[in-house]
Backbone as JSON Lines, residues from 0, in Angstrom:
{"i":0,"aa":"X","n":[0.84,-1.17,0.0],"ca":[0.0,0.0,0.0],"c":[0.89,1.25,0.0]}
{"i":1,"aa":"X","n":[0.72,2.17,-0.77],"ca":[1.76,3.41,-0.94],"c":[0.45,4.58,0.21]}
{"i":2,"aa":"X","n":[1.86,5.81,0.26],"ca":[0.99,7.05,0.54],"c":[-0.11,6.75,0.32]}
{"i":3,"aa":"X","n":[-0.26,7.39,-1.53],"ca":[-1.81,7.51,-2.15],"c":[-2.67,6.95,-1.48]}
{"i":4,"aa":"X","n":[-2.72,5.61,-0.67],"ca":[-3.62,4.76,-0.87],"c":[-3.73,4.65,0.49]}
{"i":5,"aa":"X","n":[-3.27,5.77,1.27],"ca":[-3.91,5.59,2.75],"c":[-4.65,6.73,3.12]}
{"i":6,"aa":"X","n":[-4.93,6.73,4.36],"ca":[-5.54,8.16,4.76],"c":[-4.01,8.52,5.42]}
{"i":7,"aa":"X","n":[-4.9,10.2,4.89],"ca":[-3.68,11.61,5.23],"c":[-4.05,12.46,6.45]}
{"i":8,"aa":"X","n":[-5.03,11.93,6.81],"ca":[-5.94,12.11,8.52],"c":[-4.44,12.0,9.04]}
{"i":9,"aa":"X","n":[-4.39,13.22,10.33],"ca":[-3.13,12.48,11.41],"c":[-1.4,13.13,10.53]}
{"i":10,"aa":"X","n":[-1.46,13.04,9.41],"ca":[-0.08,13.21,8.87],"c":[0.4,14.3,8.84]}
{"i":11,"aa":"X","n":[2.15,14.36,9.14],"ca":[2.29,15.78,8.94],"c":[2.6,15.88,7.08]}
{"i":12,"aa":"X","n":[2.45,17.4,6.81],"ca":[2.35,17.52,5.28],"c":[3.02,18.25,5.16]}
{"i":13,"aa":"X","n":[4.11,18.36,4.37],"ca":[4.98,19.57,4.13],"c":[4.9,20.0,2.17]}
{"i":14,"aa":"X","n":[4.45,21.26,2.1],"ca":[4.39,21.4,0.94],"c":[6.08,21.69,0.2]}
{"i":15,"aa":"X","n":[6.14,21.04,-0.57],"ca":[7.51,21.07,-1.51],"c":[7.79,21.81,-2.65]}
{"i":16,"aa":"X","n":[6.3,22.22,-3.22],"ca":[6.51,22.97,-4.69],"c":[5.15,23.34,-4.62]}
{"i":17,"aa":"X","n":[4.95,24.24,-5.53],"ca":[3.58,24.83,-5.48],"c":[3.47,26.01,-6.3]}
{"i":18,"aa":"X","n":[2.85,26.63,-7.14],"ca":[2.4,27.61,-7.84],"c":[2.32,28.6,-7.64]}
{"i":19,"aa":"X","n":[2.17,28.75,-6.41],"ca":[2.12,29.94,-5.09],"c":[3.45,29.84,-4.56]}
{"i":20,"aa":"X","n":[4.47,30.47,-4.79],"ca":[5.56,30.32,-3.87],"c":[5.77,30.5,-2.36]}
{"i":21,"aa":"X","n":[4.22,31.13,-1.7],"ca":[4.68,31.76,-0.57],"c":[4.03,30.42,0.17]}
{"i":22,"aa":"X","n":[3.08,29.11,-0.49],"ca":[3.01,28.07,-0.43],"c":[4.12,26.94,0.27]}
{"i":23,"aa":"X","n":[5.18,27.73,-0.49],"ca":[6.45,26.36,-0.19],"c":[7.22,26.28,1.24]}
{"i":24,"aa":"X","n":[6.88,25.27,1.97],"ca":[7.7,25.18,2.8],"c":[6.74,25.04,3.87]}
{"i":25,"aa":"X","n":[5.39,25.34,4.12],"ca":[4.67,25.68,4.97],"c":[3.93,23.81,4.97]}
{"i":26,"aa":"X","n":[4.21,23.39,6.5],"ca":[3.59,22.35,7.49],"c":[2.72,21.96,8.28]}
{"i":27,"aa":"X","n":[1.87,21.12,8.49],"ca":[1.65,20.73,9.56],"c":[0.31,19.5,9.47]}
{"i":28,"aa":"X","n":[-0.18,19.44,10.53],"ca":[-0.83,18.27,10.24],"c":[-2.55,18.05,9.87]}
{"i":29,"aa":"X","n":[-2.39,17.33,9.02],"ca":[-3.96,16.9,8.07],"c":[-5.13,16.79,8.62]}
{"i":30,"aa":"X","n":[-5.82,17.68,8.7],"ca":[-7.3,17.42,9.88],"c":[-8.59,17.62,9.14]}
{"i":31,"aa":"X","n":[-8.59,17.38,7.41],"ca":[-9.62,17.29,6.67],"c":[-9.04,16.86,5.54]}
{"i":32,"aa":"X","n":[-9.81,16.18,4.42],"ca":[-9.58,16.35,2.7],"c":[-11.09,15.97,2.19]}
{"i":33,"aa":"X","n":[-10.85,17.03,1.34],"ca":[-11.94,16.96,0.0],"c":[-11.41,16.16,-1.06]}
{"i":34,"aa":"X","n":[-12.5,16.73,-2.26],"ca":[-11.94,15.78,-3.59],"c":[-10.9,16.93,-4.19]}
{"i":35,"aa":"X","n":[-11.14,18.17,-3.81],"ca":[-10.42,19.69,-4.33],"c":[-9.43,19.63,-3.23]}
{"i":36,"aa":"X","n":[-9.41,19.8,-2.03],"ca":[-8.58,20.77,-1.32],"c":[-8.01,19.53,-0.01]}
{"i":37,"aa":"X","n":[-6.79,20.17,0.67],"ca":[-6.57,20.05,1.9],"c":[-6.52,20.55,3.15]}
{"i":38,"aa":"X","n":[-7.09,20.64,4.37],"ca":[-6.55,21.37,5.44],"c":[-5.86,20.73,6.67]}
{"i":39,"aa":"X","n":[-4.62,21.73,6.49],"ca":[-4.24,21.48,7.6],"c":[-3.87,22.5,9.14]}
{"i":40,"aa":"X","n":[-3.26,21.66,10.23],"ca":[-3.55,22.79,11.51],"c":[-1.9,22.58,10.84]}
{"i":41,"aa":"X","n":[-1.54,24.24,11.23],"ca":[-0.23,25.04,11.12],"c":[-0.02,25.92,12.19]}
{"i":42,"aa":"X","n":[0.36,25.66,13.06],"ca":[1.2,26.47,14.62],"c":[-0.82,27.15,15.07]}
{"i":43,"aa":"X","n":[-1.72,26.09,15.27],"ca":[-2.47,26.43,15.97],"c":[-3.94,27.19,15.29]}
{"i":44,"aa":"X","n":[-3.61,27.01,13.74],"ca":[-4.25,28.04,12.58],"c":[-4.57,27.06,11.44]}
{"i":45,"aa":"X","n":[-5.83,27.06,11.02],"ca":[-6.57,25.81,9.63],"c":[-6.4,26.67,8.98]}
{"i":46,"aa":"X","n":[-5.27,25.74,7.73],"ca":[-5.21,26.34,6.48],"c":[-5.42,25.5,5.25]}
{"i":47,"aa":"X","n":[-6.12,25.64,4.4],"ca":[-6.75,24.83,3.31],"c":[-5.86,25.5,2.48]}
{"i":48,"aa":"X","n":[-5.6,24.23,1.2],"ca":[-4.92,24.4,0.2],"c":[-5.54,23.29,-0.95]}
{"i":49,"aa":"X","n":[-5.0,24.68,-1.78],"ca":[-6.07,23.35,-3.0],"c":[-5.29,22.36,-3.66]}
{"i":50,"aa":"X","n":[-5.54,21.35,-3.73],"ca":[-4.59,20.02,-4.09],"c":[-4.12,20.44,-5.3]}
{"i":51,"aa":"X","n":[-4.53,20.9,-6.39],"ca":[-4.11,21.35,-8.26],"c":[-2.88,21.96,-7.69]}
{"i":52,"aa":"X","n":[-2.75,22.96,-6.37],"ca":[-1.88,23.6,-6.89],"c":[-0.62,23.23,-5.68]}
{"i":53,"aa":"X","n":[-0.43,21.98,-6.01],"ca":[0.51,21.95,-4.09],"c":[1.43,20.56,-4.86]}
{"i":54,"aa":"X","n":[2.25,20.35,-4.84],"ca":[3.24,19.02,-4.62],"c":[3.97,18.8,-2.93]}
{"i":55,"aa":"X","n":[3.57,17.61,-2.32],"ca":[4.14,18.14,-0.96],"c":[4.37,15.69,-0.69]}
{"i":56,"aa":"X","n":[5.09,16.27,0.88],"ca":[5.54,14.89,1.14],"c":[4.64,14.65,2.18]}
{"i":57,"aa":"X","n":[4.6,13.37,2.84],"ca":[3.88,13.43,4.13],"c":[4.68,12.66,4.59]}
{"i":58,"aa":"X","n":[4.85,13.13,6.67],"ca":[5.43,12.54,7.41],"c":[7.27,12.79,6.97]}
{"i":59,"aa":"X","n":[7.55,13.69,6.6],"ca":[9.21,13.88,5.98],"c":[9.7,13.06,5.14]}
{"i":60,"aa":"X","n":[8.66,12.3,4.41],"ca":[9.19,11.06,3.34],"c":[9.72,11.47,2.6]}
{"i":61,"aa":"X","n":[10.32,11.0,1.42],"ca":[11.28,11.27,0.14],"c":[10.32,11.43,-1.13]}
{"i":62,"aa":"X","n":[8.54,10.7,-1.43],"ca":[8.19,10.3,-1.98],"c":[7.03,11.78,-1.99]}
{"i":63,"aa":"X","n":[7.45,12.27,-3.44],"ca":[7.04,14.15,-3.78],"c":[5.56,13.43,-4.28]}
{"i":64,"aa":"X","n":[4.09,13.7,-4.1],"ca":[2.78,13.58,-4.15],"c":[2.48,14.88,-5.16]}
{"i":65,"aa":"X","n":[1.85,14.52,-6.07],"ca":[1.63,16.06,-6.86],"c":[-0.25,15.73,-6.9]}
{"i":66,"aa":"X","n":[-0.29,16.87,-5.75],"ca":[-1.98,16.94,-5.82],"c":[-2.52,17.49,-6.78]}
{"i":67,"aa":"X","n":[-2.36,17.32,-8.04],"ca":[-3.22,17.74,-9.5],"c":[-3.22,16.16,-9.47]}
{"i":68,"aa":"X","n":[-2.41,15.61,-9.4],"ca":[-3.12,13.96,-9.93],"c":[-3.68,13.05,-9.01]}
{"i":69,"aa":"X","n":[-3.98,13.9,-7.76],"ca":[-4.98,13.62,-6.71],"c":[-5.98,14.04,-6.82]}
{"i":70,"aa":"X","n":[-6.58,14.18,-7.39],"ca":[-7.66,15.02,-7.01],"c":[-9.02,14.19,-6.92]}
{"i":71,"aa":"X","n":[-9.09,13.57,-6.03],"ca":[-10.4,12.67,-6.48],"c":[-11.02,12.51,-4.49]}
{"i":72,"aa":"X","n":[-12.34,12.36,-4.64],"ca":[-12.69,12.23,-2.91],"c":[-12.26,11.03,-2.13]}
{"i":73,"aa":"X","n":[-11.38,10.97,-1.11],"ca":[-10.54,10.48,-0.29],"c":[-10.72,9.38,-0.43]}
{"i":74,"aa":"X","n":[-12.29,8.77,-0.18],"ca":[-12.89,7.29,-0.01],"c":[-12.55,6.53,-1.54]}
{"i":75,"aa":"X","n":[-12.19,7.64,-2.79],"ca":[-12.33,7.07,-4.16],"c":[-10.71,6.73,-4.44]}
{"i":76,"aa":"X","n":[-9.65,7.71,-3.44],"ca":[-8.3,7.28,-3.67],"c":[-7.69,5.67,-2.94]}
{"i":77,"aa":"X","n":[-8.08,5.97,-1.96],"ca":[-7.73,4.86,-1.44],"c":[-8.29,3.18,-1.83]}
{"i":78,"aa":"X","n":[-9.19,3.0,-3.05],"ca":[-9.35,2.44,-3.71],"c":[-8.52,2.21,-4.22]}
{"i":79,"aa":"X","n":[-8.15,3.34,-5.46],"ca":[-7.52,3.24,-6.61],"c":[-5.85,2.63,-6.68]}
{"i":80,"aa":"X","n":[-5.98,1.78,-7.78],"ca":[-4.77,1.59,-8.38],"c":[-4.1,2.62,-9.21]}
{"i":81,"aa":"X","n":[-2.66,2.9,-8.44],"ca":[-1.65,4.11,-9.16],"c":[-0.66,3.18,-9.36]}
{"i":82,"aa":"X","n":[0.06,3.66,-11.25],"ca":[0.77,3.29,-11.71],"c":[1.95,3.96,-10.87]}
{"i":83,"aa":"X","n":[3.36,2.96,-10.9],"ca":[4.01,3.41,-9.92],"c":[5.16,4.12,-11.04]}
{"i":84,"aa":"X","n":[5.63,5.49,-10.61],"ca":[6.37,6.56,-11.69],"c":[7.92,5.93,-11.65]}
């Protein structure tokens, strides 16, 4: 079972790349997901981010997630079979 294919409930998330530069770099941990967006708590503060525009790791892994090819509702990812890159 990879990332993709678990829940991101609980995880910390660190965004890595993003469209928004002021995006990059900013952490913390996963306390919702849509089929669009993520939120997470950041030093005490919910901040939603929209998956299209975020590449990020979870838990300090090595393994870069590009939420444009996430984008689907949580219960429908963790189904799915992803070709592995």
């Amino acid at each position: 079972m990879t990332e993709m294919n678990t829940t991101w409930i609980g995880q910390l998330l660190t965004v890595v790349e993003s469209t928004d530069p002021t995006l990059i770099g900013r952490s913390g941990n996963v306390i919702d997901e849509t089929q669009k967006t993520l939120t997470i708590l950041e030093n005490g503060n919910e901040r939603v981010f929209g998956k299209a525009a975020i590449q990020f790791t979870l838990n300090d892994g090595t393994t870069v997630l590009s939420g444009s090819s996430l984008r689907q509702r949580p219960e429908d990812r963790m189904s799915r079979n992803y070709k592995e890159a």
